[in-house]
C-alpha positions in Angstrom: -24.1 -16.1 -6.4 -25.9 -17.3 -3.7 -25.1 -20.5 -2.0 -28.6 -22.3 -3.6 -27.0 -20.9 -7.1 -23.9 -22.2 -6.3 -24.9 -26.0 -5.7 -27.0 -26.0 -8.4 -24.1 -25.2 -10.5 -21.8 -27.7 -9.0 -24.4 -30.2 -9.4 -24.7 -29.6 -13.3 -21.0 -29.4 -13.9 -20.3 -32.2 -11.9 -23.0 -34.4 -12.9 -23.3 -35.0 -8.8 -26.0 -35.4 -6.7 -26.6 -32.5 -4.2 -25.7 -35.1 -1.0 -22.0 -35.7 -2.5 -20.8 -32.7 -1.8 -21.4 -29.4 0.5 -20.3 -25.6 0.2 -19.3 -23.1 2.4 -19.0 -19.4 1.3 -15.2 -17.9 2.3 -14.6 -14.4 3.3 -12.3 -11.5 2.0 -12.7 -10.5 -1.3 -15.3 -7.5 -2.1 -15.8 -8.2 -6.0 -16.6 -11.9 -6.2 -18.2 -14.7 -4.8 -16.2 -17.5 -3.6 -16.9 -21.1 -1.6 -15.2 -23.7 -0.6 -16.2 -27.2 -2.1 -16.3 -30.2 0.1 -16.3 -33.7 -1.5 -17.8 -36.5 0.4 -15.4 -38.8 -1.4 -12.1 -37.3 -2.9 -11.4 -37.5 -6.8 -8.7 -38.9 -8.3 -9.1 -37.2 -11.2 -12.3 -34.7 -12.6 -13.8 -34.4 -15.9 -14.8 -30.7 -16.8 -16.5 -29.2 -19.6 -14.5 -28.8 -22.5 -11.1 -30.5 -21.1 -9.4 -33.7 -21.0 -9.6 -35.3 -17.7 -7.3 -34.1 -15.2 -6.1 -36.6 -13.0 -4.9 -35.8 -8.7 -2.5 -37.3 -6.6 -3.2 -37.2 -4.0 -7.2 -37.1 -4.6 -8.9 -34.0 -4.3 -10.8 -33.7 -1.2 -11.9 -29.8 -1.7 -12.1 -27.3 -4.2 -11.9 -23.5 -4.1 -14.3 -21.6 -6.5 -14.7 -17.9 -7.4 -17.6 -16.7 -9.5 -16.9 -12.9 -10.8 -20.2 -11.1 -11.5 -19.9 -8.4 -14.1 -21.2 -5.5 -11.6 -19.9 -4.4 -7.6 -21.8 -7.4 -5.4 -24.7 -5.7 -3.9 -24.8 -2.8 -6.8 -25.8 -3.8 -10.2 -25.3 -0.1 -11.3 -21.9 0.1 -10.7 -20.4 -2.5 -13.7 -17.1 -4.3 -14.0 -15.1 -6.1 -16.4 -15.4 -9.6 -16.2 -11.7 -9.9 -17.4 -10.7 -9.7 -14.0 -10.9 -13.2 -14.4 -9.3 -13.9 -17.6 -6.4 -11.8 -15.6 -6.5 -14.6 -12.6 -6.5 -17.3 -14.4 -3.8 -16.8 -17.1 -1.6 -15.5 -13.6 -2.0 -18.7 -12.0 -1.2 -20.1 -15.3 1.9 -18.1 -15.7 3.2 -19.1 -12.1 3.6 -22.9 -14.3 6.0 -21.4 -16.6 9.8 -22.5 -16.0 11.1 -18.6 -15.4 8.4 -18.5 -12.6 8.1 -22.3 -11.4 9.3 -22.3 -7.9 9.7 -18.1 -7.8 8.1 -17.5 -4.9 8.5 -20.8 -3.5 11.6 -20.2 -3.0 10.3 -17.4 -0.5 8.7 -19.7 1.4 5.2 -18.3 -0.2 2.5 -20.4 -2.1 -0.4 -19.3 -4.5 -3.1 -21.6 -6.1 -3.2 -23.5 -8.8 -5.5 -23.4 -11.4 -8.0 -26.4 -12.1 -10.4 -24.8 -14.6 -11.6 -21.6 -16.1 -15.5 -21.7 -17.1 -15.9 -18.7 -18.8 -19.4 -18.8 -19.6 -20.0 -19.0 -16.0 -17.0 -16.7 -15.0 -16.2 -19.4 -12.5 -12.7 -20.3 -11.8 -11.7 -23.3 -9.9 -8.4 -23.2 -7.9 -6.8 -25.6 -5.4 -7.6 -25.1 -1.8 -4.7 -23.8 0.6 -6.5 -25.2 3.6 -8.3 -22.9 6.4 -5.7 -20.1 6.6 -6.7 -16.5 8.3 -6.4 -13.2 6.7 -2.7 -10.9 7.3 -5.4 -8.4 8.1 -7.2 -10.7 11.0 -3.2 -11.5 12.2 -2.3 -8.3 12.5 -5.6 -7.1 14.7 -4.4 -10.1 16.9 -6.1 -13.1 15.7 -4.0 -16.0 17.2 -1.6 -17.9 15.2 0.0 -20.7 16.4 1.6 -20.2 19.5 4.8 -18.1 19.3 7.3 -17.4 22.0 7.9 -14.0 20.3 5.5 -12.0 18.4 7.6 -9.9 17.2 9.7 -12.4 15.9 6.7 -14.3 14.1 5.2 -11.2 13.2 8.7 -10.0 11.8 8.9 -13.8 9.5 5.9 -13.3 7.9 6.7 -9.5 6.8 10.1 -11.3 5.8 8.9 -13.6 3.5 5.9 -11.1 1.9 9.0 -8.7 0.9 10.9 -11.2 -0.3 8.8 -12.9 -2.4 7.3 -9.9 -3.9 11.0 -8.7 -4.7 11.9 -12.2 -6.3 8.5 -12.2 -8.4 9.7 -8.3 -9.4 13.2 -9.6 -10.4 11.7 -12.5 -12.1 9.8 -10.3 -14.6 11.5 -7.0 -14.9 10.8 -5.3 -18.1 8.1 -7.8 -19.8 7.8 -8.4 -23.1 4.8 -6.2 -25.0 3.1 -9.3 -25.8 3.6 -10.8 -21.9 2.2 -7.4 -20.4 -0.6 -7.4 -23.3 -1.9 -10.7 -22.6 -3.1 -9.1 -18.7 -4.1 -5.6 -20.0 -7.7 -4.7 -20.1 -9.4 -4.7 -23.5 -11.9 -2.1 -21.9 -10.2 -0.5 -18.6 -11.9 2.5 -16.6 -11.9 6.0 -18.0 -10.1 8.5 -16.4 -13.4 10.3 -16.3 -14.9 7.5 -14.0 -11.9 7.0 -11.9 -11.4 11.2 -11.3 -15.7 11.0 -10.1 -15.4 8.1 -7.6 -11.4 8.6 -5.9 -10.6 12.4 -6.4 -13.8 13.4 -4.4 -13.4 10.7 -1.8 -10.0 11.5 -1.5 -10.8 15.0 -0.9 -13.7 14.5 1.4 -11.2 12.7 3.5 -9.0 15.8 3.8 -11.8 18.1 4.3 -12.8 15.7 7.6 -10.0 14.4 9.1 -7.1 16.9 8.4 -5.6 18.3 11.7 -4.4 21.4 9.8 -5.5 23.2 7.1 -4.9 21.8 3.5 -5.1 24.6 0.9 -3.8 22.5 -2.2 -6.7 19.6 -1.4 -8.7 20.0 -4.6 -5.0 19.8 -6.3 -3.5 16.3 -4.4 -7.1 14.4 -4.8 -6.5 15.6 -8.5 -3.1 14.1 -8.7 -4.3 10.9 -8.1 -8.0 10.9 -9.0 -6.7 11.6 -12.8 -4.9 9.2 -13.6 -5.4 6.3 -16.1 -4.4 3.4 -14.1 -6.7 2.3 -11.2 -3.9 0.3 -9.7 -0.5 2.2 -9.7 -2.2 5.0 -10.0 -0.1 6.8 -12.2 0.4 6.2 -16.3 3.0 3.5 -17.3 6.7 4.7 -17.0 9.7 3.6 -19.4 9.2 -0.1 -19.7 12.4 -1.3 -18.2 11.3 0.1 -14.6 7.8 -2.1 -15.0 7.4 -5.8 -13.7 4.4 -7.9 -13.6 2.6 -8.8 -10.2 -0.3 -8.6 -7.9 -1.1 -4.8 -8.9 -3.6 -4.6 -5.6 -1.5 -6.7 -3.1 -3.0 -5.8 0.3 -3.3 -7.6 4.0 -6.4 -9.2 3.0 -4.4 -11.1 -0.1 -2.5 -12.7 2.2 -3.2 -15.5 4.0 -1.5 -17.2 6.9 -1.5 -20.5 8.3 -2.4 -22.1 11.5 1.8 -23.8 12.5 3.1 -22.8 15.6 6.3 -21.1 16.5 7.5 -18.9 13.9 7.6 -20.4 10.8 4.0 -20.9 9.1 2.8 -21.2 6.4 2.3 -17.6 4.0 0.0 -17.6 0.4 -0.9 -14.8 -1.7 -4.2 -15.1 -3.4 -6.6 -12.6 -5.4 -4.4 -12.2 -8.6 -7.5 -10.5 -10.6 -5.4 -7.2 -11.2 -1.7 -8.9 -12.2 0.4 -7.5 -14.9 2.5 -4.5 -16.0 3.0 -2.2 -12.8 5.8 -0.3 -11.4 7.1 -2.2 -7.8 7.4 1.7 -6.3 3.5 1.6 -6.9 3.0 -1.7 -5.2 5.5 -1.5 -2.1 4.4 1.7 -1.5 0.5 0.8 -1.2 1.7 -2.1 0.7 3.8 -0.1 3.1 0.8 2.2 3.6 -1.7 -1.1 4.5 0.8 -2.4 7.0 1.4 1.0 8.4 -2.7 1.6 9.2 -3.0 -2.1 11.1 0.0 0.2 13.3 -2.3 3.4 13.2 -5.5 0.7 14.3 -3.4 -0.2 17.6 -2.5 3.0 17.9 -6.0 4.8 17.9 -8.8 2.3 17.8 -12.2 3.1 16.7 -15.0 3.0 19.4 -16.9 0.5 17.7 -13.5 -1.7 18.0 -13.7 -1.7 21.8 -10.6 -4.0 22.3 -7.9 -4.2 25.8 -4.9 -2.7 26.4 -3.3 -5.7 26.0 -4.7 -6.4 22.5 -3.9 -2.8 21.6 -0.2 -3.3 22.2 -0.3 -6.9 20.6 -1.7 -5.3 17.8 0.9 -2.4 17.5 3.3 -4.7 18.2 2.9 -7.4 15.3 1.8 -4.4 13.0 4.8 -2.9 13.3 7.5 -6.1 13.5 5.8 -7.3 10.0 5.3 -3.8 8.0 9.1 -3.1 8.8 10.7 -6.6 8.1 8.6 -6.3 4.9 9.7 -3.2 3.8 13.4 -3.6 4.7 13.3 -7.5 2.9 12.2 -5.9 -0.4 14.3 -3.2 -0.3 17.1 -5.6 0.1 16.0 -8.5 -1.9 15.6 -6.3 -5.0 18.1 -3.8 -4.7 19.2 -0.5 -5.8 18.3 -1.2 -9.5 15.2 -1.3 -9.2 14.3 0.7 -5.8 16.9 3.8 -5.8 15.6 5.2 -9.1 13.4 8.5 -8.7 10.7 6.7 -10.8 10.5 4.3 -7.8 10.2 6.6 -5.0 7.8 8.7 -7.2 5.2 5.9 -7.7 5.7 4.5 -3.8 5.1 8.2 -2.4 1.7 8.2 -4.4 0.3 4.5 -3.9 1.5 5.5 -0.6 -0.7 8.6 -0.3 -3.2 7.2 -2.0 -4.1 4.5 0.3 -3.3 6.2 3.2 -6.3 9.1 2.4 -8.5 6.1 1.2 -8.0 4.4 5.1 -9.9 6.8 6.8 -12.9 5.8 4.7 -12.3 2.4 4.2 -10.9 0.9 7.9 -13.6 3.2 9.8 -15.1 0.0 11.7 -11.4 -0.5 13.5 -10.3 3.1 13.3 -10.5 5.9 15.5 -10.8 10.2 14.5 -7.1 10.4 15.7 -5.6 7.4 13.7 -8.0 8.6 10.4 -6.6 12.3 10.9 -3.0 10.8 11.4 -3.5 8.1 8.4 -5.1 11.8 6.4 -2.0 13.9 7.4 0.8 11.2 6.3 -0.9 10.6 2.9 -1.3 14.4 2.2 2.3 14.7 3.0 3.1 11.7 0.5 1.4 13.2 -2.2 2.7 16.8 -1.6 6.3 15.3 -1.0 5.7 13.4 -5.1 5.4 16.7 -6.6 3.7 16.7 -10.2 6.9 14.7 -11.7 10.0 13.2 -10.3 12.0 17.1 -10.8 9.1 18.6 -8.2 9.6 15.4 -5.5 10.4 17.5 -2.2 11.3 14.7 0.7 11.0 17.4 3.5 7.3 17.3 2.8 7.2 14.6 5.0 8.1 15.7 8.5 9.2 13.9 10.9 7.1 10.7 11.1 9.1 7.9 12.9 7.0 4.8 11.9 8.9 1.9 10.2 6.2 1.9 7.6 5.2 5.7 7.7 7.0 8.5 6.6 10.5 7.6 7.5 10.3 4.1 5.9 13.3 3.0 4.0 11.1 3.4 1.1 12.2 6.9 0.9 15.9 7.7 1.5 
């Protein structure tokens, strides 16, 4: 939706003249259009189609709005579901609940509220969280504040993402069947679709960037590119190891806030893809996003012509928040949920998976030697998760030494 299409919209819903308000499109997300409303005069309260009137204190200055078109922005041929919004909604509904009221607030983490759903339109309308910069934008050394320590910042945020991913795992270990059914796709991907877009991606990554030869390629894109589940990549285990949450939590979910020092302010936003994963699945992708920001420092791409000095700010932060993230999960949720082989199963593939999947998709920021180093460790993750949890072989892994890499906690 175009930013034309969008105030036209506005000014029908709202019964309000074009000069009331203005919009301004945000960045991030790749599936949907979102803006940022700005009200000349803040509302106390706001009459929407087909609700009572919902009163604000304090008034409502600004709105957040996401419209979810039912193909990939910029390619009507490739379709999606429109429930992806259903999905957001009824998460940001389920974070009023009492069992989740206050969950990851308590971790020092907000998410949006919902205002209202138009599903006609598929526009939802969410409460703004201010001007807050991407995890992703951080880590590449966006300034934040102004720390004495950027480790130690860094190493707060990473505390808090862990923790309140942990707590939110805790909080809905082993979900009801009707709970995990209210978030499940009436019409998901076939494994058919999924196996033609990721397996040969993820082998064409191999094929270029591998710094030694790979003769079971075809077989680890298969392992992945197979699957039924886009998001954990691998079929639903025994219910009491599943949890509901984010399902595609990544740096560019998270948002950050401008405070100095080192306490600021954290929000996790995008909740299309919430409900019944496994937390191996998510950590592990996690670990592996964090762990490429270090590989980005490390060996930048050409087209990312940075300084020395931002190269070791970057490595630096990268490296502070992946491992304080890591290590605050591992503790927060503890050995009942993350020393079960099912766990280090699922991390080891998510793990694989988006590490294989960097080299195509972070090519603006990195270099041949970071994409061949990302390559190596995710063939190595997927080699080292065997076919099933009897076939896992740790020693596939080497000797990696990154906090978020190969010897993470995540695996012994």
């Amino acid at each position: 939706m175009d930013l034309d299409a969008w105030q036209r919209y506005i000014s029908s819903t709202l019964s309000l003249p074009p000069s009331s308000f203005s919009v301004t499109r945000l960045l991030g997300g790749v599936l949907n259009s979102t803006i940022r409303l700005a009200l000349s005069s803040p509302l106390h309260s706001l009459s929407l189609p087909g609700t009572p009137s919902l009163p604000f204190d304090p008034p409502l200055a600004s709105i957040v709005l996401k419209h979810a078109p039912p193909h990939m922005p910029g390619d009507g041929d490739f379709p999606l579901s429109t429930f992806r919004q259903t999905c957001e909604a009824r998460a940001l509904e389920l974070f009023e609940a009492p069992f989740l009221q206050g969950v990851l607030h308590h971790a020092q983490v907000e998410v949006p509220r919902l205002i209202y759903h138009d599903e006609a339109a598929t526009v939802l309308w969410m409460t703004d969280l201010g001007s807050l910069v991407t995890l992703s934008d951080y880590l590449r050394g966006v300034p934040l504040g102004n720390p004495t320590d950027e480790a130690a910042q860094a190493s707060s945020i990473g505390k808090r993402i862990g923790t309140a991913l942990a707590e939110l795992h805790l909080a809905t270990l082993n979900p009801s069947h009707e709970l995990s059914e209210r978030f499940k796709n009436p019409d998901p991907p076939k494994s058919s679709e999924i196996a033609a877009h990721q397996g040969p991606l993820i082998l064409r990554m191999i094929e270029a960037y591998a710094t030694r030869p790979v003769p079971d390629a075809e077989i680890l894109s298969q392992r992945l590119g197979l699957e039924d589940d886009v998001v954990d990549a691998l079929p639903p285990g025994t219910g009491k190891e599943l949890v509901l949450s984010m399902g595609d939590v990544w740096p560019g979910s998270i948002l950050l806030g401008p405070h100095g020092g080192v306490d600021i302010d954290v929000a996790l936003v995008d909740w299309e893809f919430f409900g019944a994963t496994h937390p191996g699945a998510e950590i592990g992708a996690l670990a592996s996003h964090l762990h490429s920001h270090e590989l980005e420092g490390a060996h930048p791409s050409q087209k990312w012509d940075i300084s020395p000095e931002r190269k070791r700010l970057v490595t630096t932060r990268s490296e502070a928040c992946g491992l304080a993230a890591v290590e605050a999960y591992m503790t927060t949720a503890g050995p009942g949920i993350t020393r079960t082989p099912t766990f280090r199963r699922r991390a080891l593939c998510a793990y694989g998976r988006e590490s294989l999947n960097a080299a195509d998709f972070r090519e603006e920021w990195l270099g041949d030697e970071g994409k061949s180093k990302s390559v190596d460790e995710g063939a190595r993750a997927l080699r080292a998760a065997g076919d099933n949890e009897a076939e896992m072989n740790m020693e596939e892994l080497g000797e990696q030494s990154s906090s978020t890499g190969s010897k993470s906690e995540l695996w012994y």
